[in-house]
KEDREN-165485 format. One line per 5 residues: number of its first residue (from 1); their letters; for each residue x, y, z of C-alpha. Coordinates in steps of 0.05 Angstrom, whole numbers, plus 32768, in hexadecimal, padded with zeros to 4 digits. Layout:
REM KEDREN-165485
NUM) a) X Y Z ~ ...
END
This chain:
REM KEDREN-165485
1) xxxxx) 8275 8406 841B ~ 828B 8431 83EB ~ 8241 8430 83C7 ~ 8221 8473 83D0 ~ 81E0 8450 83F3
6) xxxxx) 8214 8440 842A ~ 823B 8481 8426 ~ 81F6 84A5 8432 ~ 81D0 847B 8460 ~ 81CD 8495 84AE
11) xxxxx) 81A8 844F 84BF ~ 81B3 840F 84AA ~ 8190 83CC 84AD ~ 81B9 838E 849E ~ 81B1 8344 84AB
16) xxxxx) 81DB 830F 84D6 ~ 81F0 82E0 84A4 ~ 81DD 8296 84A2 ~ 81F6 8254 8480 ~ 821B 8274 8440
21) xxxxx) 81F3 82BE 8444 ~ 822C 82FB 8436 ~ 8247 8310 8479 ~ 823D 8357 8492 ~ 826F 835E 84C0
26) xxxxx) 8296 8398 8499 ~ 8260 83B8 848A ~ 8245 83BE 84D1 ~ 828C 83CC 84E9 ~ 828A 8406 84AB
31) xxxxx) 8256 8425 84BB ~ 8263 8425 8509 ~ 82A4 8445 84FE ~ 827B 847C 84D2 ~ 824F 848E 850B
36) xxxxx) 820A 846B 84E6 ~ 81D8 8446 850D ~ 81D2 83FD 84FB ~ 819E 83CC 8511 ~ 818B 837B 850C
41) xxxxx) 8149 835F 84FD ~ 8122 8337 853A ~ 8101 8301 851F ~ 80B7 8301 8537 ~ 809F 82C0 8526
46) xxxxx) 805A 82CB 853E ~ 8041 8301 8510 ~ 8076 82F2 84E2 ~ 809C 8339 84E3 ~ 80E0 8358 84E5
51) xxxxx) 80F7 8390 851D ~ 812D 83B0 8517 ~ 815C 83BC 8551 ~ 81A0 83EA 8557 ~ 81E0 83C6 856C
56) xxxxx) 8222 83E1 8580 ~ 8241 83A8 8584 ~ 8241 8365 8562 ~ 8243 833A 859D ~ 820A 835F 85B1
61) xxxxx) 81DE 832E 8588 ~ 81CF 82DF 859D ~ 81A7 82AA 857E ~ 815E 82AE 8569 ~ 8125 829D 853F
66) xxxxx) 8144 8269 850D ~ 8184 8263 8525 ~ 819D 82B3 8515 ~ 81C0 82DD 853D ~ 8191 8318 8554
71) xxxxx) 818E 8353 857A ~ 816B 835C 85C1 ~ 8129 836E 85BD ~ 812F 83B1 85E5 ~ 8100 83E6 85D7
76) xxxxx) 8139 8425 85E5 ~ 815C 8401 85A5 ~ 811D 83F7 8572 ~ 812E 8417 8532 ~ 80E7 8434 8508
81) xxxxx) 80E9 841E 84C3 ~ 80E7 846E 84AF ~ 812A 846F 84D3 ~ 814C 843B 84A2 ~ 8174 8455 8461
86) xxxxx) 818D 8419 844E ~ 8175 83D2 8459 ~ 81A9 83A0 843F ~ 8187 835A 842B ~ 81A1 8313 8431
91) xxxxx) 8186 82E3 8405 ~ 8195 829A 83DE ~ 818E 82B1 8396 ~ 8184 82F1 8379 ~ 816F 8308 832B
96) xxxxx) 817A 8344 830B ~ 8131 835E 830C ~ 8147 8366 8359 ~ 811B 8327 836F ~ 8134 8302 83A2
101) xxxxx) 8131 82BE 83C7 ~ 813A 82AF 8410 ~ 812A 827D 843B ~ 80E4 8279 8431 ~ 80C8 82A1 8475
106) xxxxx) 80AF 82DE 844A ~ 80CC 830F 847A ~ 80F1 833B 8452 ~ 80BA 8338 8421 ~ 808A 8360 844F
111) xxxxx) 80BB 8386 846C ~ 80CF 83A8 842E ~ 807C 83A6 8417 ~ 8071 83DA 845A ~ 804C 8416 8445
116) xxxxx) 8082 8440 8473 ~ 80BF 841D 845D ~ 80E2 844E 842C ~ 8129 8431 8437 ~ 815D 8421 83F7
121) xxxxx) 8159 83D3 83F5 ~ 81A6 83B6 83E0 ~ 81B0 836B 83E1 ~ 81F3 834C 83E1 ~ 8200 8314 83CA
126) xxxxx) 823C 82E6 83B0 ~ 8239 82DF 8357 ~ 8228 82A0 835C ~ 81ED 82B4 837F ~ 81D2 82D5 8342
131) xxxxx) 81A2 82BD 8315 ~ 817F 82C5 82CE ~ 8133 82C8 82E5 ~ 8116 82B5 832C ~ 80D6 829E 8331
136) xxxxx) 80A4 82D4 8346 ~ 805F 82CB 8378 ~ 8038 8310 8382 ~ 8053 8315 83C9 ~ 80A1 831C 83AF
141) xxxxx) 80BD 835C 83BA ~ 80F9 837A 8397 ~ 813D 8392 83AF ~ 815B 83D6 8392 ~ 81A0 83BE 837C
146) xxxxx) 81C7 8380 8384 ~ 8211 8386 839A ~ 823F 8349 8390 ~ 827F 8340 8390 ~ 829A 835B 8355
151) xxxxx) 8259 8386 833B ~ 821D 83AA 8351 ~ 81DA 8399 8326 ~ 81A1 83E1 832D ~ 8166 83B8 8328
156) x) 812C 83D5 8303
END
C-alpha cells in the first residue's frame, strides 16, 4: 500500500479471493480509511464480462458466479471502467513478462483488452506464484507490475 499506484489511485478495483488467491482485505480496509472508492467484479456469466461495483463494506458482498463473494448488482453503485486507477489482479501463476494465469474464464483477459480501460494493472501474488515463462495464446493480456511478498517485478 505503500506502492505509488496505490498512493495515487482515487478508485480501485480488487478481487475477493478464492482457494489460495492473495487476500485483499488490507488493502480494501487501506484504501477505505484513505477516502478512495473501491469496487468488486460481478461475474456475468452470460456474456462473459466483469462489472464493477463500489462497496463500503465487506459484508456487503455474498456468494456468486463460481463460488466468489460479489457485490450487489445495483446500478447507483456501478463503477465505469474510466473511473478505475488501479485494478489489482488475482491470478494462479504469474511470469515476469507480466502474463498471467487464472482460472481459465478469460475475464480479466477482456477486461483489461477494453478500448476504455486505461487503469494501472498490479497483480499480487505469493513468490511461489512466480514463474520463468508462461505459456502465451493471442488473447493473454499483460499486467503492469507484479507485487509479491518480498518484491515488486515492472513488467515490460
Amino acid at each position: 500500500m505503500e506502492n505509488p499506484f496505490f498512493v495515487e489511485a482515487s478508485c480501485l478495483g480488487t478481487y475477493s479471493p478464492i482457494r489460495n488467491e492473495v487476500n485483499t482485505q488490507e488493502i480494501f480496509h487501506s484504501a477505505k480509511s484513505l477516502g478512495k472508492r473501491v469496487g468488486f467484479p460481478v461475474t456475468l456469466t452470460s456474456i462473459r464480462k466483469l462489472l464493477f461495483f463500489e462497496v463500503q463494506d465487506l459484508k456487503e458482498l455474498s456468494l456468486g458466479a463460481f463460488g466468489i463473494n460479489e457485490p450487489p448488482f445495483l446500478e447507483k453503485s456501478l463503477i465505469s471502467l474510466d473511473d478505475i486507477d488501479l485494478l489489482v489482479l488475482p491470478g494462479i501463476a504469474f511470469d515476469e513478462r507480466g502474463y498471467r494465469v487464472g482460472y481459465g474464464g478469460g475475464y480479466y483477459d477482456r477486461l483489461i483488452g477494453e478500448s476504455n480501460f486505461n487503469a494501472v494493472k498490479v497483480a499480487i501474488a505469493f513468490d511461489i506464484q512466480i514463474v520463468e515463462n508462461l505459456p502465451k495464446e493471442p488473447h493473454d493480456k499483460k499486467v503492469d507490475c507484479i507485487i509479491t511478498e518480498s518484491r515488486m517485478i515492472k513488467c515490460l
